[in-house]
N, C-alpha and C positions, 0 to 999 in steps of 0.2 A: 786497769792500768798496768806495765808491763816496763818496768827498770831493768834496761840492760849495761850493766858496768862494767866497763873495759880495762886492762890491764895490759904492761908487755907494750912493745912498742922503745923509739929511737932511734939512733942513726948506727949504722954499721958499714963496714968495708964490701964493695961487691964480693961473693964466696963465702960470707958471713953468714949469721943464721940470728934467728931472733923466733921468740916465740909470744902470740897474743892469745890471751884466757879471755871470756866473757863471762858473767852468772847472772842470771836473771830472775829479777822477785820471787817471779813467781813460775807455778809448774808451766811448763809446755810441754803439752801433749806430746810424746815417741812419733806418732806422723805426722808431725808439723815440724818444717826445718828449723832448724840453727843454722849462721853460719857468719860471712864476712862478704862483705860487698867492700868497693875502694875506689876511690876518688882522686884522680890524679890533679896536682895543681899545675898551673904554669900554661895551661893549654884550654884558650876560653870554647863554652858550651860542653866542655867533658861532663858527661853522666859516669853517676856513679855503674862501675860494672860489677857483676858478680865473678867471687873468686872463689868459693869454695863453700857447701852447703852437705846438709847431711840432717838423716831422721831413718827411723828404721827401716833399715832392707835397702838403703840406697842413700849413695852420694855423689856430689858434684864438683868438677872440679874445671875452671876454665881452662881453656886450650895450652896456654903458656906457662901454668905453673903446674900442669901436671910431672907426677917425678919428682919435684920440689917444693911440694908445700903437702903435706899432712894435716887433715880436720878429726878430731875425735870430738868424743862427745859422754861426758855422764849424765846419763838420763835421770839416775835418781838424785843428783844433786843442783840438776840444769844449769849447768856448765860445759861451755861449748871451747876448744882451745885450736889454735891453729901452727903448728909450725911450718917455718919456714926456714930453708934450706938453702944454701946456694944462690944466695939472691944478686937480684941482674939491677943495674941502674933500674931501668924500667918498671920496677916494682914501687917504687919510692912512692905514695900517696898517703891520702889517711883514710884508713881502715875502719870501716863501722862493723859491728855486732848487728844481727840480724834477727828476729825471729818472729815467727807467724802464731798467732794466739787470735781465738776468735774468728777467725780470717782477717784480721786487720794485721798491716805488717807496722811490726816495732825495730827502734832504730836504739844504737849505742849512740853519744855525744861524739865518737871519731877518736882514734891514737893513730901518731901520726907515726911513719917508716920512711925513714930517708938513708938511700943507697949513694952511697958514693964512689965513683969509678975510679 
């Protein structure tokens, strides 16, 4: 079992910044990602999309926040953090923690980011 707890998170002005932490129980493996998936509300049938992933040697970042959103990661304390820069209305969702153990994927409980125009 695999406790991902999230931190970070709120509402902010568009141009603002805000930054999300996650730590998880327990180890995950260096090639097995960390990262944040996000969930928009207000618009029915949205899946969660991925926003920004990362494990050694390689990272991910969706199309529209790349430039603006930064994922690191310490490995030996497995803690994954995400900032976020510059933020656009469109960003506004809630934010899950991510990570792959076993090959079964673990999820955070969600903190939520709301952008205001």
């Amino acid at each position: 079992q695999v406790q991902l707890v999230e931190s970070g998170g709120g509402s902010v002005q568009a141009g603002g910044s805000l930054r999300l932490s996650c730590s998880a129980s327990t180890d995950i493996q260096s090639n097995n990602f960390m990262g944040w998936y996000r969930q928009p509300q207000g618009r029915q049938g949205t899946q969660r999309e991925p926003v920004a992933s990362i494990r050694i040697g390689s990272t991910y970042y969706r199309d529209s926040v790349k430039g603006r959103f930064t994922i690191s990661r310490d490995y030996a304390k497995n803690l994954v953090s995400l900032q976020m820069d510059s933020l656009k209305f469109e960003d506004t969702a809630t934010y899950y923690c991510h990570a792959v153990k076993d090959a079964i994927d673990w999820w955070g409980q969600g903190t939520q980011v709301t952008v205001s125009s």
